[in-house]
C-alpha positions as CSV (number, residue, x, y, z in Angstrom):
1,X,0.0,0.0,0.0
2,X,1.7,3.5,-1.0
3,X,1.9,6.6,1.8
4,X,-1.0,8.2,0.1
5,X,-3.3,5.4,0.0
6,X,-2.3,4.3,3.9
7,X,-3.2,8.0,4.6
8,X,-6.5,8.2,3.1
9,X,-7.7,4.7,4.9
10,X,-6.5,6.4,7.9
11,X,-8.7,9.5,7.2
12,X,-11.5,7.8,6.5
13,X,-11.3,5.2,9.9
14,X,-11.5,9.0,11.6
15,X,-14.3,10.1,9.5
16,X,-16.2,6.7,10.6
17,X,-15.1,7.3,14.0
18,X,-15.6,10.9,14.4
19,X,-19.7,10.8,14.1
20,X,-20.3,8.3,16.5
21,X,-17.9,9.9,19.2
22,X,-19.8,13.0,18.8
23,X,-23.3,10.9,19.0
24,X,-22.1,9.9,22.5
25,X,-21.1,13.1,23.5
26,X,-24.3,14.4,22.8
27,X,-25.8,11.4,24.0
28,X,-24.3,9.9,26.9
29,X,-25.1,6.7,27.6
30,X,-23.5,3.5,29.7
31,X,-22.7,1.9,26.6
32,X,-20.5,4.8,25.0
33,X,-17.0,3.2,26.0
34,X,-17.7,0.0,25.2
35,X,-19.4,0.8,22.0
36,X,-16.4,3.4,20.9
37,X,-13.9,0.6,22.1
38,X,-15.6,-1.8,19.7
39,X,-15.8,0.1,16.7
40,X,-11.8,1.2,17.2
41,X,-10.9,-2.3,17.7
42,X,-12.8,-3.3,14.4
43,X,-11.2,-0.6,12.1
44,X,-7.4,-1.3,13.9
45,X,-7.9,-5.2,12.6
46,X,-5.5,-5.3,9.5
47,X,-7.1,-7.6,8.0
48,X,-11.1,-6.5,6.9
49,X,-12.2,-10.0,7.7
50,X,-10.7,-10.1,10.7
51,X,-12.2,-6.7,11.9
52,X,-15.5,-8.2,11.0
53,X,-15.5,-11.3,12.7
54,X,-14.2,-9.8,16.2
55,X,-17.2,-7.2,15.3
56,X,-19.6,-9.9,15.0
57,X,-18.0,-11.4,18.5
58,X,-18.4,-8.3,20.0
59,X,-22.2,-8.2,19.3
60,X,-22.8,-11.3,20.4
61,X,-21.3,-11.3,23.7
62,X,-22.7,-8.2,24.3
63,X,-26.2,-9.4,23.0
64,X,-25.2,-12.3,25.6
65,X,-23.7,-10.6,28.1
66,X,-27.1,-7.8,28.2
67,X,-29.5,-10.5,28.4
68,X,-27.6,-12.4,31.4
69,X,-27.3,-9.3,33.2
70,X,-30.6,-8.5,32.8
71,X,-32.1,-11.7,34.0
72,X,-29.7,-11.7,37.1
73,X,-31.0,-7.9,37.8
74,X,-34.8,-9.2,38.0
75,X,-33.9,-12.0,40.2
76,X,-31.6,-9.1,42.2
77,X,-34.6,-7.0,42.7
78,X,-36.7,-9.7,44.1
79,X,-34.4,-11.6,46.5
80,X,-32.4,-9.9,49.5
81,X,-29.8,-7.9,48.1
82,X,-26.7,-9.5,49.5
83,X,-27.6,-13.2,48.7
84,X,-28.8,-12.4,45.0
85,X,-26.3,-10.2,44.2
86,X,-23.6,-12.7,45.8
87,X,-25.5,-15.7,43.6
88,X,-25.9,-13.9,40.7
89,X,-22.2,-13.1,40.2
90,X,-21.4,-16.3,41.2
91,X,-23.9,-18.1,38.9
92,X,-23.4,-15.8,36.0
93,X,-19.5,-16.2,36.3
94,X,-19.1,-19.3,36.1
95,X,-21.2,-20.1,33.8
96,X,-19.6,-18.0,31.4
97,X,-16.5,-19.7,32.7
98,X,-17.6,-23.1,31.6
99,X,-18.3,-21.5,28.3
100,X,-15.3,-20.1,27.9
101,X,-13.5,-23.2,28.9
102,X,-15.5,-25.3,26.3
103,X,-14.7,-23.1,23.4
104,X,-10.9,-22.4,23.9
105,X,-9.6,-20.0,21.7
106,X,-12.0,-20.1,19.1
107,X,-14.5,-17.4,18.2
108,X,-17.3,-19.0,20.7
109,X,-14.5,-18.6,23.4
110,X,-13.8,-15.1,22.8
111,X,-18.2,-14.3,22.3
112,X,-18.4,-15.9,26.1
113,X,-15.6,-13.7,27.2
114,X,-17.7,-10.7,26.0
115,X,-20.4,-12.0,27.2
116,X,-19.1,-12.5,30.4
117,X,-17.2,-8.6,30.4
118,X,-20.6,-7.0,29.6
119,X,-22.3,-9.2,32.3
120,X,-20.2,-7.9,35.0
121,X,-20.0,-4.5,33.9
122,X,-23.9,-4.3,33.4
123,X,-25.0,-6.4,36.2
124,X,-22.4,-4.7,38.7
125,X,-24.2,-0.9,37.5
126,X,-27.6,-2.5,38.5
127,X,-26.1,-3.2,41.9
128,X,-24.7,0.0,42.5
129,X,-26.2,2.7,44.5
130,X,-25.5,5.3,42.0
131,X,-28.5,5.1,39.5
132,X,-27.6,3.8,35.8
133,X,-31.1,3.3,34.3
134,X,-30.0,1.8,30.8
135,X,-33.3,-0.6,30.0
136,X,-32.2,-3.9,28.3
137,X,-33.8,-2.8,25.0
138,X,-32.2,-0.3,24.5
139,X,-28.5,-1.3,25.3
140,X,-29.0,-4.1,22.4
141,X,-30.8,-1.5,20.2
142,X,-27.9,0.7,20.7
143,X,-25.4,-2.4,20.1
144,X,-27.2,-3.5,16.7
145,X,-27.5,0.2,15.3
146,X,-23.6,1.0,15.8
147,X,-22.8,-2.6,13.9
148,X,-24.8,-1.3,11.4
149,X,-23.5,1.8,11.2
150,X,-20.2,0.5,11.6
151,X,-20.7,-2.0,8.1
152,X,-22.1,-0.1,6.4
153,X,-19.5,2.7,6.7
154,X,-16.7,0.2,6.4
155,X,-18.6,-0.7,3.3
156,X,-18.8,3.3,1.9
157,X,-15.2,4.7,3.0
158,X,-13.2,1.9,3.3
159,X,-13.2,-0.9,0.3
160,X,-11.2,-3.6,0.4
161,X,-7.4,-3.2,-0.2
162,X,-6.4,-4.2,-3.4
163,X,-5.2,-7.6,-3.6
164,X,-1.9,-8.4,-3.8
165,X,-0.4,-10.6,-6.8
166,X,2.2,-13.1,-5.4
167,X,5.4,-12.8,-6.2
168,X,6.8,-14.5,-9.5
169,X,8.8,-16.9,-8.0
170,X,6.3,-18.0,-5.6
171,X,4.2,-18.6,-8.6
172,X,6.5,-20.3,-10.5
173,X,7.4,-23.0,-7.7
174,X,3.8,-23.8,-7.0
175,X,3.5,-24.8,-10.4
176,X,6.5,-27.2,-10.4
177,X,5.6,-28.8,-7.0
């Protein structure tokens, strides 16, 4: 890739970037961080399928991860604080854990991790004394739109790098072999 084409991808990941930085500014919400650390983490990935497949890991655990936290918050409201909240970790934990452990190191493993981040994080602010009213909707609405928004950008600013031709002799030797 030349200086001037590695400059304009790199003006373009800002101008993707840019808009939904200023959304959340405008718009705080619980899931700004996460969200923004996402989509950063999606356009660093130098390989496009790559990016798209840890964005697609992403979502899920956080589709996951939301649901699980919400379920343990409903059981947390019911039940004495202390012993629900002390169960629920627990429960949720290590049941992400045995997920985890199952899928190793491949992209199931890395959705329950996620999951299991978001769980923690989400279930932990419905625990705290502070107030973080973020309804369960809304956090996965907010999740789905900026994957959308995220593709289809990709899609618009940033095509795929050109593929490269292999090199003659490489060619040449896989012909012979």
């Amino acid at each position: 890739m030349t200086e001037q084409g590695g400059a304009a991808r790199t003006l373009a990941k800002v101008a993707i970037v840019l808009p939904a930085e200023l959304y959340y500014l405008a718009e705080p919400t619980a899931l700004a961080f996460p969200a923004l650390l996402g989509l950063v983490t999606f356009l660093t990935a130098q390989d496009p399928a790559a990016g798209r497949v840890q964005l697609l890991i992403l979502l899920l655990g956080n589709l996951v991860g939301s649901i699980a936290a919400a379920a343990a918050s409903a059981i947390f409201e019911v039940g004495p604080a202390l012993p629900a909240l002390t169960l629920m970790a627990l429960l949720g934990s290590l049941g992400f854990a045995r997920w985890i452990i199952i899928r190793g190191r491949r992209p199931g493993g890395a959705v329950a991790l996620t999951g299991l981040v978001t769980f923690l994080m989400l279930f932990g602010l419905t625990a705290s004394p502070t107030a973080f009213e973020v309804p369960v909707l809304d956090r996965i609405a907010d999740i789905f739109v900026l994957s959308l928004y995220t593709i289809g950008t990709t899609a618009l600013l940033l095509p795929p790098p050109e593929p490269r031709r292999p090199a003659p002799m490489a060619a040449r030797s896989a012909h012979t072999s």
